[in-house]
MIMARSE-323390 format. One record per residue: residue in one letter; x, y, z of N, C-alpha, C in turn. Coordinates in steps of 0.02 Angstrom, whole numbers, padded with zeros to 5 digits, always signed. Layout:
<pts>
aXYZXYZXYZ;...
</pts>
This chain:
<pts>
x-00034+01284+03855+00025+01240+03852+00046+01220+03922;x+00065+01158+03928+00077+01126+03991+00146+01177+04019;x+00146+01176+04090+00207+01190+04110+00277+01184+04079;x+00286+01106+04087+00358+01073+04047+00360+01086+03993;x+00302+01087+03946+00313+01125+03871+00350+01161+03872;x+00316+01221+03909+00349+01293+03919+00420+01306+03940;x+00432+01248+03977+00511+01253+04023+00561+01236+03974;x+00531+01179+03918+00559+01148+03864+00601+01190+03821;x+00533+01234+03810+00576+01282+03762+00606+01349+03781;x+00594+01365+03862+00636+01407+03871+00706+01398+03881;x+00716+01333+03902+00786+01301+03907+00798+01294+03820;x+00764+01265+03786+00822+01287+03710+00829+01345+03686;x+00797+01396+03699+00804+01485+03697+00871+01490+03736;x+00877+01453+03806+00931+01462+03837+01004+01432+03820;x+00994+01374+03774+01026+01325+03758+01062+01372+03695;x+01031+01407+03665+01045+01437+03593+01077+01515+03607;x+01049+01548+03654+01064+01604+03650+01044+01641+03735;x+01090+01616+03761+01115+01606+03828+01113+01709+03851;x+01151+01739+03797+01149+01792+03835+01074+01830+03829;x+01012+01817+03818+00963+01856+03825+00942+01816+03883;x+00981+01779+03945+00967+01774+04012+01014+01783+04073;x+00981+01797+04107+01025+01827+04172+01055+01754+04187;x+01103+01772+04242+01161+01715+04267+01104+01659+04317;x+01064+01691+04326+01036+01661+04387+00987+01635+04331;x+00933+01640+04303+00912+01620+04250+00941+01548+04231;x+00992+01556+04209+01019+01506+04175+01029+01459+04208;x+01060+01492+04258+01069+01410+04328+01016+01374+04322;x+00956+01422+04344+00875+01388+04349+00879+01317+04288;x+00841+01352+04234+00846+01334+04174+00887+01255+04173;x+00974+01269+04159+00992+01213+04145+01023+01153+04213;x+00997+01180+04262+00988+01124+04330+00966+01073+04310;x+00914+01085+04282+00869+01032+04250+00883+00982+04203;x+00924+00917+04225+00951+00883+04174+00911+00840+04136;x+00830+00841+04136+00808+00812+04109+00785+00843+04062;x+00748+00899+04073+00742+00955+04028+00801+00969+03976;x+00867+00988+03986+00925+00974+03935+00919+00928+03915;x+00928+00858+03906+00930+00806+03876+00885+00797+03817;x+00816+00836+03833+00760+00818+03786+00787+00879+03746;x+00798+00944+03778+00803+01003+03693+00878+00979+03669;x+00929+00934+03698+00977+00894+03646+00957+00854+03601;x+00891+00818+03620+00872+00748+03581+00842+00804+03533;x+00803+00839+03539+00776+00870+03468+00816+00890+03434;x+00886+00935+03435+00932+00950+03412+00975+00919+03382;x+00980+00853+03424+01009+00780+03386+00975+00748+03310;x+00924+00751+03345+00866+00711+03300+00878+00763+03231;x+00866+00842+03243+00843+00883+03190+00898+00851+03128;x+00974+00879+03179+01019+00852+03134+01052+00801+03093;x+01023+00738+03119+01021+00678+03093+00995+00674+03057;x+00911+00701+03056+00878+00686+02985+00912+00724+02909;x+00918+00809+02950+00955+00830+02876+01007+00826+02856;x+01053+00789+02910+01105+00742+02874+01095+00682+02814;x+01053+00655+02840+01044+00596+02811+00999+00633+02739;x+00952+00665+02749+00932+00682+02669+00973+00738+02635;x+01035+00763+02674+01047+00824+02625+01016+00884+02615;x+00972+00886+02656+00945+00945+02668+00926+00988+02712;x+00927+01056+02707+00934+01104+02765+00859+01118+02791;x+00850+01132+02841+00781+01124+02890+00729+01165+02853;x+00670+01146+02856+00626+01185+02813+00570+01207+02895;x+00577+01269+02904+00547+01320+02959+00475+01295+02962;x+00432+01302+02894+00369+01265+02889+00347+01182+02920;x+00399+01165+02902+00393+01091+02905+00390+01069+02991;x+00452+01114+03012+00476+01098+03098+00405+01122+03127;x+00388+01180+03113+00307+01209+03124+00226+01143+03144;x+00232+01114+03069+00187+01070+03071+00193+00996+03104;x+00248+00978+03109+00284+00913+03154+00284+00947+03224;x+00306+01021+03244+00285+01015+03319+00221+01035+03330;x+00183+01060+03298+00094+01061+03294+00075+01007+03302;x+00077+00963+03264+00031+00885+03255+00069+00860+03322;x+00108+00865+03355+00142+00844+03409+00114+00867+03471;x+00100+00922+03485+00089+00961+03524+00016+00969+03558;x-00024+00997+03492-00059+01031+03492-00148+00983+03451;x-00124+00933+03450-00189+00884+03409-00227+00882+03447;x-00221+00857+03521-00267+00837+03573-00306+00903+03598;x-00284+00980+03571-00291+01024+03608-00354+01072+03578;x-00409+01078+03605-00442+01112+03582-00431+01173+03579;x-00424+01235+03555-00418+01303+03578-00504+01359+03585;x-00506+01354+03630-00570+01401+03639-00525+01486+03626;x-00598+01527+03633-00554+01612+03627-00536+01654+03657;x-00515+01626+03727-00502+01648+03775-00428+01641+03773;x-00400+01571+03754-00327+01545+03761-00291+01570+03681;x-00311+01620+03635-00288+01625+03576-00215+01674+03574;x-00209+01699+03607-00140+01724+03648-00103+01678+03654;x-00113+01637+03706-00083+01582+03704-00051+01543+03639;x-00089+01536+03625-00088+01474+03514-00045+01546+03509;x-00048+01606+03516-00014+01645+03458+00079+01625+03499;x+00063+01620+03561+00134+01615+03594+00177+01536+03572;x+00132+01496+03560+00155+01444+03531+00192+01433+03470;x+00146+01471+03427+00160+01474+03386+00236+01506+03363;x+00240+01565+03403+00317+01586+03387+00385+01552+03412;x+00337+01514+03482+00379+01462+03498+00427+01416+03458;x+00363+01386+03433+00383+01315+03370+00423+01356+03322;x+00400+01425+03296+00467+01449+03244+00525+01459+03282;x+00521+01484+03340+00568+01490+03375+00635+01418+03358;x+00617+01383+03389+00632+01323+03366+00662+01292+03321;x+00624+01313+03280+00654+01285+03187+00684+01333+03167;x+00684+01401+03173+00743+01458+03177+00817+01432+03212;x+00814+01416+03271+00864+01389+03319+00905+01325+03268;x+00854+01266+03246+00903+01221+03224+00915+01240+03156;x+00895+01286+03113+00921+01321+03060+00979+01338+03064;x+00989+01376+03107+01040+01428+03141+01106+01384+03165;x+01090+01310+03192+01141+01258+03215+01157+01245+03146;x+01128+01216+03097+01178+01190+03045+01228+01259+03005;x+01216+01308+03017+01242+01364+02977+01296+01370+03025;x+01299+01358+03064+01360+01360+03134+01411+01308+03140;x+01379+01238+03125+01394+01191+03142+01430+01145+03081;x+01462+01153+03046+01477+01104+02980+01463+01027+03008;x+01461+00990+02968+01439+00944+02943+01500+00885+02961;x+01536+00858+02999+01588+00827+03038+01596+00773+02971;x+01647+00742+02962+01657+00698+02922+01620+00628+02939;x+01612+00594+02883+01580+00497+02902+01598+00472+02877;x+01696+00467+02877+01737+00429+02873+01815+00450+02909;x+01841+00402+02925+01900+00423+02976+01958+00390+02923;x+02007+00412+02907+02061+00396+02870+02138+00345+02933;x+02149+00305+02954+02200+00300+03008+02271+00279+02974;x+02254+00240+02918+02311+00236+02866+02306+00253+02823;x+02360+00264+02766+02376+00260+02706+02419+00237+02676;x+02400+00214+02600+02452+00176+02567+02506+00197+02551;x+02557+00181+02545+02621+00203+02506+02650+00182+02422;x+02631+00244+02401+02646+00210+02303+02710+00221+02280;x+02752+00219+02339+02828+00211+02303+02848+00119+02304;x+02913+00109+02282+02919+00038+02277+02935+00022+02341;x+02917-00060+02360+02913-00081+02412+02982-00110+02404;x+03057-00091+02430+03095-00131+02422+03146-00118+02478;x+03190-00198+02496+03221-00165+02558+03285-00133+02548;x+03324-00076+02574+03372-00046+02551+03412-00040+02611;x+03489-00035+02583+03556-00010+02635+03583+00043+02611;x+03580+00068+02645+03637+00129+02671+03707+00106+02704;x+03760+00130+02678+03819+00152+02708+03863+00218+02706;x+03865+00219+02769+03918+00279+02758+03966+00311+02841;x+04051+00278+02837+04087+00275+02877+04071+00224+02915;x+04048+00184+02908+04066+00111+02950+03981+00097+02983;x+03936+00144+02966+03884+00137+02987+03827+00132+02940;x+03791+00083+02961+03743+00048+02901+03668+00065+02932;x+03632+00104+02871+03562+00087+02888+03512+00041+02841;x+03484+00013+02878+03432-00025+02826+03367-00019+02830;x+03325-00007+02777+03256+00017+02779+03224-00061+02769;x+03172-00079+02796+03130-00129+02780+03055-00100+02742;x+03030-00129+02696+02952-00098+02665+02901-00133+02703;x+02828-00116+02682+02767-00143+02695+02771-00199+02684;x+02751-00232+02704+02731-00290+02697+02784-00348+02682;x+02870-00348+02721+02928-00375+02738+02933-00374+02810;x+02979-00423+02810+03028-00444+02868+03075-00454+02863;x+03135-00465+02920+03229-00450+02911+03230-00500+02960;x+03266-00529+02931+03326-00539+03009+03392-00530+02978;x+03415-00512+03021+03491-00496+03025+03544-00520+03093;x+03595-00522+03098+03638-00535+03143+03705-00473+03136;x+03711-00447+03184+03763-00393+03216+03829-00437+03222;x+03873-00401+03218+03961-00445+03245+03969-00448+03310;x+03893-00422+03346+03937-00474+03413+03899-00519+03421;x+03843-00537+03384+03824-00579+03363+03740-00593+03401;x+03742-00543+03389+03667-00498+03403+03636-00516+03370;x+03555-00545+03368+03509-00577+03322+03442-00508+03322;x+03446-00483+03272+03372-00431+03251+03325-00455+03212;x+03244-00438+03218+03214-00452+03152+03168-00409+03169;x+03151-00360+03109+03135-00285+03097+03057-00300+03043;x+03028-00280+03092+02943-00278+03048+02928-00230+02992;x+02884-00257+02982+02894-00203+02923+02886-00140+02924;x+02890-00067+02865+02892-00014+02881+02947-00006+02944;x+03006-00042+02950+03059-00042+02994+03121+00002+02980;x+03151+00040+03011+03219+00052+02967+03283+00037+03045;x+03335+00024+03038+03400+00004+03096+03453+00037+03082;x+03507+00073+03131+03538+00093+03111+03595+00056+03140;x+03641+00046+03127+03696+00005+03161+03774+00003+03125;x+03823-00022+03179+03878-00001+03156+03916-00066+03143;x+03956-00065+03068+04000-00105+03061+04020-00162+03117;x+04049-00129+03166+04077-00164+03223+04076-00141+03280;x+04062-00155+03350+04063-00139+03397+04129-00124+03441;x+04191-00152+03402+04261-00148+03438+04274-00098+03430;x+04292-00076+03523+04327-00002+03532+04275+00039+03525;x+04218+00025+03571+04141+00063+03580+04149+00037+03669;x+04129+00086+03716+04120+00063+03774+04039+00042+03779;x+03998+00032+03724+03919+00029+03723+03906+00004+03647;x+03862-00050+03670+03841-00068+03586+03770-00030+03584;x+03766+00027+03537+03721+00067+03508+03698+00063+03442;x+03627+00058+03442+03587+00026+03379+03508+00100+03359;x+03508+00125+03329+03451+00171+03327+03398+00132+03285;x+03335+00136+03320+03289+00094+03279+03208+00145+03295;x+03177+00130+03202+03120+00176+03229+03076+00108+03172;x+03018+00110+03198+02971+00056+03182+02979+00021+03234;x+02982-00060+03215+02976-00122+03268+02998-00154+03251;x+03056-00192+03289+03086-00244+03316+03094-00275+03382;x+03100-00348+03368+03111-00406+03436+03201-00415+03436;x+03240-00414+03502+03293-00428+03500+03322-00469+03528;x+03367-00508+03503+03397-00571+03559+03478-00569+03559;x+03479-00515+03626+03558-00483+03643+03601-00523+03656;x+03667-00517+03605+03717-00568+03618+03751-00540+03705;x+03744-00590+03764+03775-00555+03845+03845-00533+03834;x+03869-00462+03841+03937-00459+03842+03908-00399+03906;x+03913-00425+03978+03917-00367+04051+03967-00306+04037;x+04020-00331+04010+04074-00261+03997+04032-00192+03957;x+04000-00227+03891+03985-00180+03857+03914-00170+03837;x+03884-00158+03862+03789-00133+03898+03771-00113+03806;x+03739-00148+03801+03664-00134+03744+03628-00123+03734;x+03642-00034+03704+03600+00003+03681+03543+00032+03635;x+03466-00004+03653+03429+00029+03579+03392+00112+03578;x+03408+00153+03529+03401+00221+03549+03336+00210+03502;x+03293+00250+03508+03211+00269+03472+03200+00367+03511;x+03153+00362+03464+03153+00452+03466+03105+00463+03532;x+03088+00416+03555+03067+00443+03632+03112+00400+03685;x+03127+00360+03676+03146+00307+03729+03231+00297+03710;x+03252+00250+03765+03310+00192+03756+03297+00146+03817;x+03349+00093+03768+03327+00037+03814+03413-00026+03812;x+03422-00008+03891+03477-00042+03894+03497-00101+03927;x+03531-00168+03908+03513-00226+03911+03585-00248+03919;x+03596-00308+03947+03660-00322+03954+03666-00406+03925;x+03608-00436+03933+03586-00499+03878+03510-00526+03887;x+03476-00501+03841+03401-00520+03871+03360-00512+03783;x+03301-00536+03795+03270-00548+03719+03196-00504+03744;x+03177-00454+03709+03124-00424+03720+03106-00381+03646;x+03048-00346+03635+03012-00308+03594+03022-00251+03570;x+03024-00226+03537+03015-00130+03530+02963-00122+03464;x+02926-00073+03500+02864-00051+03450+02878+00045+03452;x+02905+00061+03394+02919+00120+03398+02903+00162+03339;x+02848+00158+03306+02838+00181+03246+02824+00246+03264;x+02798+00283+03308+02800+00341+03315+02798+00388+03402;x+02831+00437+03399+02865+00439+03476+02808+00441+03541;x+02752+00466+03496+02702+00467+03547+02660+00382+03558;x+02699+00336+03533+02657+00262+03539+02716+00225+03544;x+02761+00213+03594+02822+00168+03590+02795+00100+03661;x+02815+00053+03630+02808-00007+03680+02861-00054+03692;x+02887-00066+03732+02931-00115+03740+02916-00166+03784;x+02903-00215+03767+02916-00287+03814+02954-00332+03814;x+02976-00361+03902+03029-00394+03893+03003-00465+03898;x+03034-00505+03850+03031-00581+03854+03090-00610+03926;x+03134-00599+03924+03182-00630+03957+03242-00593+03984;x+03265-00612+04047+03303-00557+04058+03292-00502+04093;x+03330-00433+04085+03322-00395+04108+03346-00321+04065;x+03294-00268+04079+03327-00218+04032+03288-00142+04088;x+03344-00104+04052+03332-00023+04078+03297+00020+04027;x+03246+00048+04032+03223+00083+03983+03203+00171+04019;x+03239+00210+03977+03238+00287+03991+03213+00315+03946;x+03176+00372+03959+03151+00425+03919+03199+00490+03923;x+03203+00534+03881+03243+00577+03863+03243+00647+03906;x+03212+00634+03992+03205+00656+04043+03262+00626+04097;x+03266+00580+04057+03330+00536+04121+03298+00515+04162;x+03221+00520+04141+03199+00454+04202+03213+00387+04175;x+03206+00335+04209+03203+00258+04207+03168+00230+04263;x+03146+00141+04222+03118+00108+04272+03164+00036+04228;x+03149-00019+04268+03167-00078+04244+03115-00132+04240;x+03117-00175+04186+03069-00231+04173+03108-00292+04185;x+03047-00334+04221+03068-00400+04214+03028-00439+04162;x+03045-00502+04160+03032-00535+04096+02934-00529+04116;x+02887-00518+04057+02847-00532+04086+02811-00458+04073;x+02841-00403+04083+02831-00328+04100+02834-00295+04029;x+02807-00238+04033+02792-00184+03996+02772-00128+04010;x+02803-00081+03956+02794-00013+03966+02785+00021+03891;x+02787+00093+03926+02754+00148+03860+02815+00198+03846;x+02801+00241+03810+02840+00313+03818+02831+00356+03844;x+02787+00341+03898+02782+00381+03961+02813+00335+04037;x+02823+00268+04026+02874+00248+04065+02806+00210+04106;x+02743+00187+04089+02696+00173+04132+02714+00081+04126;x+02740+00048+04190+02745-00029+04175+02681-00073+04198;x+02666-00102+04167+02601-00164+04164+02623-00229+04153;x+02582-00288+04187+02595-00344+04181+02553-00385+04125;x+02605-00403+04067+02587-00447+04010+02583-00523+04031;x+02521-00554+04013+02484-00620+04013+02507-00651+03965;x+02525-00619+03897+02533-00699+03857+02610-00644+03813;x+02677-00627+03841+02708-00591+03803+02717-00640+03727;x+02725-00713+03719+02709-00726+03634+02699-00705+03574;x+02647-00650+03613+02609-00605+03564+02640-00539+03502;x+02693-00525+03570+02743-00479+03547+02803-00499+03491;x+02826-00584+03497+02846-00585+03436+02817-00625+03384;x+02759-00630+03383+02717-00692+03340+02742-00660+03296;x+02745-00613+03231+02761-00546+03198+02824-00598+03182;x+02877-00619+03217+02939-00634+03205+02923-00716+03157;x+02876-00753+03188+02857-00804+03146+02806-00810+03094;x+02799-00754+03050+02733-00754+03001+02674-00759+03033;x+02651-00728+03102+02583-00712+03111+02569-00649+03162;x+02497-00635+03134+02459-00580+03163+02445-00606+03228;x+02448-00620+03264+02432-00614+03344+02391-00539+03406;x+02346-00543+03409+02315-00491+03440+02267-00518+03513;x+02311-00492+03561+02289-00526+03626+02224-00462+03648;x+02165-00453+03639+02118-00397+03714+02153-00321+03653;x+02174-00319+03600+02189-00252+03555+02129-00209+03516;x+02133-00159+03522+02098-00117+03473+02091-00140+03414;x+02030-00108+03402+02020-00121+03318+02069-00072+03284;x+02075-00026+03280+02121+00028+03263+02187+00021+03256;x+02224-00017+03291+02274-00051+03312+02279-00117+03260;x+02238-00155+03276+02219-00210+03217+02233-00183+03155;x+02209-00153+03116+02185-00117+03071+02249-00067+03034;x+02281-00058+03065+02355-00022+03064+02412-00050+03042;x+02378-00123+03093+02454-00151+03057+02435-00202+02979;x+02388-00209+02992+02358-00229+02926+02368-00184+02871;x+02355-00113+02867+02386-00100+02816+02442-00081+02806;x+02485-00074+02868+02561-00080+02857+02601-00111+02802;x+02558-00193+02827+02591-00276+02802+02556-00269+02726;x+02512-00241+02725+02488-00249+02639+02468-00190+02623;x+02497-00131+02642+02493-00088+02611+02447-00028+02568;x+02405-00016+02605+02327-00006+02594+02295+00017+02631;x+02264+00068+02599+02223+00144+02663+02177+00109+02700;x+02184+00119+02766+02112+00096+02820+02072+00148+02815;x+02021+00142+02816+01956+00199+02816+01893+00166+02878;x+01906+00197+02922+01833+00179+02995+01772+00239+02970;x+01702+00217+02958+01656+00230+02925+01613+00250+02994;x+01638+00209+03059+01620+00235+03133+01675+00223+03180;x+01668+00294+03219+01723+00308+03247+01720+00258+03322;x+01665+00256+03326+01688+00214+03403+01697+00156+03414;x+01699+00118+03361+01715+00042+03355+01778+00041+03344;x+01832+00103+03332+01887+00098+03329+01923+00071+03396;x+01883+00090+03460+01910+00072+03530+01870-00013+03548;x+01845-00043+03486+01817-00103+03514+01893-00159+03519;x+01895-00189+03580+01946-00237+03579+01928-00315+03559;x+01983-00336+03514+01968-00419+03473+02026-00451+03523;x+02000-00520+03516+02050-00560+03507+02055-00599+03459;x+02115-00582+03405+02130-00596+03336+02186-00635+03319;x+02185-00691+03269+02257-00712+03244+02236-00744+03183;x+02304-00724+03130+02286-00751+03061+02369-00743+03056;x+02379-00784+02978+02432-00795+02944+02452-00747+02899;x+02515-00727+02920+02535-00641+02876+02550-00688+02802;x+02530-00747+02794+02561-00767+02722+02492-00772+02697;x+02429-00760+02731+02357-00744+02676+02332-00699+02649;x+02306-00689+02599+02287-00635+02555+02239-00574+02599;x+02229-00540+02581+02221-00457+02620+02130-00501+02630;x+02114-00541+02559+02051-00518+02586+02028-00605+02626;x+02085-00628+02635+02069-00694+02676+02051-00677+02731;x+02105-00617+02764+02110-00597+02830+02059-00566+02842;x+02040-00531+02812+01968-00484+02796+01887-00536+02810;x+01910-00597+02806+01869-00647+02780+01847-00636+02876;x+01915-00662+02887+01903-00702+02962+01919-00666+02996;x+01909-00611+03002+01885-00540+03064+01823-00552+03063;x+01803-00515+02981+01717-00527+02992+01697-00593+03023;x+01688-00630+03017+01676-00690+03039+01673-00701+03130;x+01719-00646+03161+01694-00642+03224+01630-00629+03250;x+01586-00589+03187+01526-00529+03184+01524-00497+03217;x+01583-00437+03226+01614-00379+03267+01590-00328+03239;x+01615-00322+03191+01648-00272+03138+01604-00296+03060;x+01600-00250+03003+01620-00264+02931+01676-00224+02917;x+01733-00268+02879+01766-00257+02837+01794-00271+02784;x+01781-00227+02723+01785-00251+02675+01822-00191+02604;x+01839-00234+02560+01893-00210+02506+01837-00176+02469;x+01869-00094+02457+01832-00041+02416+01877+00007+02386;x+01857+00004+02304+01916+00044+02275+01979+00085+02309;x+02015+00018+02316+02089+00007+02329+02096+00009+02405;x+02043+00019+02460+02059+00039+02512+02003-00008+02571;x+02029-00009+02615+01988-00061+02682+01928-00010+02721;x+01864-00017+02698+01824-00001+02734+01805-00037+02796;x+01808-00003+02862+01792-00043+02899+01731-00004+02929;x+01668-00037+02958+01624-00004+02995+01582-00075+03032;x+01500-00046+03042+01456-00124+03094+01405-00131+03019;
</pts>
């Protein structure tokens, strides 16, 4: 057996079961990044195939695939039969090893769940109680509303607002909002306007900008116009100008087409350089319906996307695919997406 043979499989002996070698050993061994790469690709490979048929490694089989591999070109005279016998335990060696990986290793899922539907009724509801009103918005709605100081909101869907009767005899107009809304602040300098979210606030004195707050670890705010203060619940702050954006970690970046942020407000999907994942989210927000990614890394592929929130689930569906990015498509009750 050639040298590198030999090195091959002492590095997956090492790869598998590390402590029957010394420290120094091992260094040797896996220095060698080319050598690793190849006893991964077999290990890859093993597992792919008995993924794909459902079946667990047959010791015989790995035997005769690395024989006919190996060993065809090789005559054995009877001098080298030591040798063939060392091989031989080798190659079981081997098919023992990736035996041993699937019994270790479960079987990872090949499908990713990122939404789900909601089977209660989709309807929009108020709350009152002591002068303070909340309102829930459903899937696949929009609001607008107007405040008494004459504050203009409109709340995306899966939205809920909390807000008060009246702002007189408040030194702060305070609004709690979790989902997403665009706002266009009536200017009163005396009395500073407050939107609270469970990671952030954001305070404004007359300016029209964004909030994306559906959950505390993903909050976005951009400002259209104006000027606003936005703090995290550290008491840090930074300030945006029109144009700007930030996270719930307070990181600000410069937005190219802010539009985008309220297209949402005029019946459309708008997606500037966004994730598929992202895409895909709010889609089933608006219609209500489990996303399922069939491959995980096309979830980070970025589109540039726009369609009409007044077309049917599978219009929109129509004209994604149609980029030839992605497939996605309608499967008992739920959005498969994969390539």
């Amino acid at each position: 057996m050639e040298d590198k043979d030999k090195k091959i499989l002492q590095t997956l002996e090492a790869i598998k079961h590390p402590e029957n070698f010394s420290q120094e050993e091992l260094d040797v061994l896996l220095s060698d990044k080319e050598c690793v790469e190849i006893c991964q690709d077999l290990l890859d490979s093993r597992e792919a195939f008995a993924r794909l048929h459902s079946i667990a490694p047959d010791v015989e089989a790995e035997w005769e695939s690395f024989k006919s591999k190996r060993l065809s070109s090789q005559v054995l005279s009877h001098s080298k039969r030591s040798t063939h016998i060392l091989q031989i335990g080798a190659a079981l060696l081997i098919a023992a090893s990736i035996a041993l990986f699937f019994l270790l290793h479960p079987f990872e899922a090949s499908s990713y769940t990122v939404f789900e539907a909601s089977h209660t009724a989709q309807v929009i509801s108020i709350e009152k109680e002591k002068g303070i009103n909340t309102i829930h918005i459903p899937r696949g709605m929009t609001k607008q509303l107007t405040l008494s100081d004459g504050t203009r909101i409109w709340l995306n869907a899966e939205s809920s607002l909390k807000y008060p009767d009246t702002f007189e005899g408040k030194a702060q107009r305070e609004v709690y909002l979790e989902g997403e809304a665009y706002f266009e602040v009536s200017k009163n300098p005396q009395h500073p306007f407050l939107v609270k979210t469970t990671a952030i606030e954001t305070q404004v004195l007359g300016t029209s900008f964004n909030i994306k707050a559906y959950s505390k670890k993903d909050v976005q705010v951009t400002l259209l116009e104006g000027s606003i203060k936005v703090s995290d619940k550290h008491h840090n702050n930074i300030l945006l100008k029109p144009g700007e954006h930030t996270n719930e970690k307070l990181h600000k970046s410069q937005v190219e087409n802010v539009s985008q942020y309220r297209a949402w407000t005029t019946g459309s999907f708008y997606f500037d350089n966004t994730e598929l994942i992202e895409i895909m989210r709010e889609l089933g927000r608006w219609y209500n319906i489990d996303i399922v990614f069939t491959n995980k890394q096309i979830m980070a592929e970025r589109l540039h996307f726009q369609a009409d929130r007044s077309s049917s689930l599978q219009e929109v569906l129509e004209l994604l695919n149609s980029m030839q990015k992605i497939k996605a498509q309608i499967e008992n009750d739920k959005v498969i997406v994969g390539i």
